[in-house]
C-alpha positions as CSV (number, residue, x, y, z in Angstrom):
1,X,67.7,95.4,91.4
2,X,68.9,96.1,94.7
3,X,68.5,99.9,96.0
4,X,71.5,101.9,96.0
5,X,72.1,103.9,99.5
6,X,74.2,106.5,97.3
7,X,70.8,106.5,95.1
8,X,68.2,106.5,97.8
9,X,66.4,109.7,98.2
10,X,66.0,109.4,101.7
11,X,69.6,109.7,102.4
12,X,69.6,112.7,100.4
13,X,71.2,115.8,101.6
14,X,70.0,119.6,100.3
15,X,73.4,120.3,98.2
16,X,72.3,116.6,96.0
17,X,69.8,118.8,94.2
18,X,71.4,121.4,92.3
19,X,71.5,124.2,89.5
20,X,74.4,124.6,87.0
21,X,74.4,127.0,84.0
22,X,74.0,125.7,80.3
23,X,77.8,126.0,79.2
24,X,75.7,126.9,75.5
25,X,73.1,129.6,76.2
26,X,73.4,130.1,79.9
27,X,70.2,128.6,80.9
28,X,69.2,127.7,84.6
29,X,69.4,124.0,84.5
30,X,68.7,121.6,87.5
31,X,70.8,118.5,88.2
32,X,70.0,115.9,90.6
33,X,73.0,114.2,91.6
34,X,72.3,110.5,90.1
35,X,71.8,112.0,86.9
36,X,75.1,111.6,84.4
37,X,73.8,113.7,82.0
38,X,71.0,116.3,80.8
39,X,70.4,118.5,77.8
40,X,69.1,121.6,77.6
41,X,65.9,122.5,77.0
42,X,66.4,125.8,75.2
43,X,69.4,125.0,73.0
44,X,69.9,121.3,72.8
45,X,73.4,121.3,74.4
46,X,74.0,117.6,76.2
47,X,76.2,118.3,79.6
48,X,77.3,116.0,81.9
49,X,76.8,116.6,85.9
50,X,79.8,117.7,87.2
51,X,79.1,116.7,90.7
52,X,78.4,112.8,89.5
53,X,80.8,110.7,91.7
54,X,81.2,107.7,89.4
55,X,83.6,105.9,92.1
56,X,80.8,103.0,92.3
57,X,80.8,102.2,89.2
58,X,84.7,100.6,89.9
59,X,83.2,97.8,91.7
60,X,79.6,97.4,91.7
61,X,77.5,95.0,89.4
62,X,74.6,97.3,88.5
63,X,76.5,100.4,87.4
64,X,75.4,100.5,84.3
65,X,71.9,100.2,85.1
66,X,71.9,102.7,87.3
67,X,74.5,105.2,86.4
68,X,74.4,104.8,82.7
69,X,78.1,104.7,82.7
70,X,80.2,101.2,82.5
71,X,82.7,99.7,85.3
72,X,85.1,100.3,82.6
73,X,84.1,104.0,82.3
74,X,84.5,104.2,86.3
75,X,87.4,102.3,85.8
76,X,90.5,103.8,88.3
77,X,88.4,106.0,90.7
78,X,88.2,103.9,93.4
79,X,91.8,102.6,92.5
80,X,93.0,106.1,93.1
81,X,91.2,107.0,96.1
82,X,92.7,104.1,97.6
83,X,95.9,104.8,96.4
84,X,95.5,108.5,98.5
85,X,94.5,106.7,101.8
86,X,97.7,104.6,101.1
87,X,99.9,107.9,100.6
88,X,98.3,109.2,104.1
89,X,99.1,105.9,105.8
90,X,102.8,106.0,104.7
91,X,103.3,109.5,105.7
92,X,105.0,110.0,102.2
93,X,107.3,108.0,103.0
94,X,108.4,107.5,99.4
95,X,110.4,104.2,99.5
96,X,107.2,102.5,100.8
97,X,104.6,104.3,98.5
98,X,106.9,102.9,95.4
99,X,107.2,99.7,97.1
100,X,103.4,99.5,96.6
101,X,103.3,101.1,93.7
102,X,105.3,98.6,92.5
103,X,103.4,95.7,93.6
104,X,100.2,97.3,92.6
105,X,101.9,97.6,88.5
106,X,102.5,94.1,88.9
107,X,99.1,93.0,90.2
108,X,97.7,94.5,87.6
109,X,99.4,93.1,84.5
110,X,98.9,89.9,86.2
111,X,95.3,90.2,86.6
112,X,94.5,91.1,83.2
113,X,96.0,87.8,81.7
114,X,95.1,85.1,84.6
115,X,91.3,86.9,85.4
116,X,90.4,87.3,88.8
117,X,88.4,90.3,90.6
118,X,89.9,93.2,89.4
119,X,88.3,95.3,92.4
120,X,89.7,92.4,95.1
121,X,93.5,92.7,93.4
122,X,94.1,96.4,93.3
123,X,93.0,96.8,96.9
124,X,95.0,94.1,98.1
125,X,97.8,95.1,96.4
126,X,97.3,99.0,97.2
127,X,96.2,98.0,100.8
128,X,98.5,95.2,102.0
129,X,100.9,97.0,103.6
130,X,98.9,99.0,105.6
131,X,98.4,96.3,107.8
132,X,101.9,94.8,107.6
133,X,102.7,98.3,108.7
134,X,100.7,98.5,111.7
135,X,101.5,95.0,112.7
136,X,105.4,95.8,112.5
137,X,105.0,99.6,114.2
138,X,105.2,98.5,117.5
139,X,107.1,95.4,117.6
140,X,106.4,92.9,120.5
141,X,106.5,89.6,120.9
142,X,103.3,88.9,122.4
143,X,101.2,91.8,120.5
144,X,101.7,90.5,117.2
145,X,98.4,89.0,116.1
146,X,96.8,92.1,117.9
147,X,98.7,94.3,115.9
148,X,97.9,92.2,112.8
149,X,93.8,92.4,113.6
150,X,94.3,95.8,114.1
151,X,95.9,96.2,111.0
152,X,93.3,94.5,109.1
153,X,90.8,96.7,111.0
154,X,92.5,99.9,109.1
155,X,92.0,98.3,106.1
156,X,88.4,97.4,106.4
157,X,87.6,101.2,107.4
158,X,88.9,102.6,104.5
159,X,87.4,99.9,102.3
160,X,83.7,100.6,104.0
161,X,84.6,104.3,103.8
162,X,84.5,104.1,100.1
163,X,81.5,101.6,99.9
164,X,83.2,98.3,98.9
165,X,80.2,95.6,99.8
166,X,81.3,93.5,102.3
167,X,81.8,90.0,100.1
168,X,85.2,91.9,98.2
169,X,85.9,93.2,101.7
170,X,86.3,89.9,103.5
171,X,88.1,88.7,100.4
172,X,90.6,91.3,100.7
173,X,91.2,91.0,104.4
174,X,91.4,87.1,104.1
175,X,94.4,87.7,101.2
176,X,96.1,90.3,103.4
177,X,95.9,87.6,106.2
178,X,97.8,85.0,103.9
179,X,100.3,87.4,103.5
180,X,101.1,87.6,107.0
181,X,101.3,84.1,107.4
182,X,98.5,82.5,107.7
183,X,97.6,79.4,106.2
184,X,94.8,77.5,103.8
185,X,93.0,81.1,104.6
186,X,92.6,81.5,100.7
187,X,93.5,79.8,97.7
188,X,91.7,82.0,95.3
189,X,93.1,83.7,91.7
190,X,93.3,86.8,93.5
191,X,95.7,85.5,96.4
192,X,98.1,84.1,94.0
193,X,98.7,87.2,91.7
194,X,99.3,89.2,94.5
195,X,101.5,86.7,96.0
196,X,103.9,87.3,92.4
197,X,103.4,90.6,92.4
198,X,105.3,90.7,95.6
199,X,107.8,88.4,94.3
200,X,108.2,90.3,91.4
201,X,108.3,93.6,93.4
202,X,111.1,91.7,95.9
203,X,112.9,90.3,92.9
204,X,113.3,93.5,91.3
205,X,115.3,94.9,94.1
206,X,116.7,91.7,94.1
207,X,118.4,92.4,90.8
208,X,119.3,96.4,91.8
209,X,121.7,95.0,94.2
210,X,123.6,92.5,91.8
211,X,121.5,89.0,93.0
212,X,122.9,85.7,91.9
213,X,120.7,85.6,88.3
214,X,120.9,81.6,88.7
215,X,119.8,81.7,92.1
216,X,116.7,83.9,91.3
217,X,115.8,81.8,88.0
218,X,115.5,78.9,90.8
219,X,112.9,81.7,92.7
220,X,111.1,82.2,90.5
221,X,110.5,78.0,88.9
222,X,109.7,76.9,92.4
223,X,107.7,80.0,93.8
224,X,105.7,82.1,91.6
225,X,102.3,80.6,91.2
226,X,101.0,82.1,87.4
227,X,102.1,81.9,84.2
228,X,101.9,85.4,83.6
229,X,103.8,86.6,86.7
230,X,106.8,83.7,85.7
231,X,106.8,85.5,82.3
232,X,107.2,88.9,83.9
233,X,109.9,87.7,86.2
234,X,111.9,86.1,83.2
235,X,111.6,89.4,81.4
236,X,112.9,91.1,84.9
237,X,115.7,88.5,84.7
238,X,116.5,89.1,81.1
239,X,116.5,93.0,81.6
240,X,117.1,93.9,85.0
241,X,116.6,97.6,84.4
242,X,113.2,97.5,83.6
């Protein structure tokens, strides 16, 4: 098994080795920071390290091996870490953060029925407008793919920042690309629920303002690309409010 930096001694920092009190009898008890749980030697009392940062375990393949936890027990960690960086981004500027929010409800419910990377479609989903927002901050007609790269050079910071390997990276850079127009960049799973999410997230608002429902049942038979997000935007259709 690969080495984990996180888990590799030599990056170790003084504050990784520490002692916490036994919640049961008070004992001294010393926690090294890769280690989810311990029990004590006096009483018997099992307590978990409450230093152990278990956003890893989200995305990588040998969490369980070397965390003793599941992907599923990480699950949401680095989902909501990315979800803050996204918040920073925005400036709370709410109508955007919903917008995404939106989009990322979608993506979800989406990916859970059609498969795909679960990792690659959050951050796409939470991340994709980052980018869209840089390239549309300082509107120019001959800056535009700069502004795009640059863009896409925010998102890969705050995806290395929080130690996504660089495979998902690429993938989620080359499905934010698509989205800004470029084409046969990807055709994966991935790209095409996050392509309906936006459609369902567009066709929502869509339906606030009073749209034509014939004209968005024609939307959404020629455009959306999975069965599941076809069923979500029929249900949209069906009940507009919610």
């Amino acid at each position: 098994m690969p080495r984990c930096p996180g888990q590799d001694q030599r990056f170790w920092k003084p504050e990784d080795i520490f002692e916490i009190n036994c919640p049961g009898c008070g004992t001294a008890i010393e926690f090294w920071k890769d280690e989810p749980k311990l029990k004590c030697l006096k009483c018997g009392e099992l307590i978990v390290n409450p230093k152990l940062d278990l956003g890893c375990a989200e995305w990588c393949k040998y969490a369980k091996e070397c965390l003793g936890v599941s992907a599923v027990q990480g699950s949401g960690i680095l989902c909501n870490k990315l979800i803050e960086e996204m918040r920073k981004a925005f400036a709370d500027d709410r109508k955007r953060i919903s917008r995404t929010l939106n989009i990322l409800k979608y993506a979800e419910q989406i990916q859970l029925a059609e498969g795909g990377d679960p990792l690659v479609v959050k951050a796409a989903a939470i991340l994709h407008d980052i980018a869209t927002d840089k390239a549309q901050s300082r509107p120019s007609p001959a800056a535009g793919p700069a502004q795009e790269i640059e863009g896409l050079a925010i998102v890969r910071k705050i995806l290395v920042k929080h130690g996504v390997e660089a495979e998902p990276i690429e993938h989620i850079c080359q499905i934010i690309a698509s989205g800004h127009g470029a084409k046969d960049i990807d055709s994966s799973i991935e790209l095409r629920i996050i392509q309906d999410a936006h459609r369902l997230s567009d066709i929502g608002e869509q339906l606030a303002d009073d749209a034509d429902k014939e004209k968005v049942k024609k939307q959404i038979d020629s455009t959306f690309k999975t069965e599941k997000g076809r069923q979500l935007a029929a249900e949209l259709l069906a009940n507009p409010q919610n």
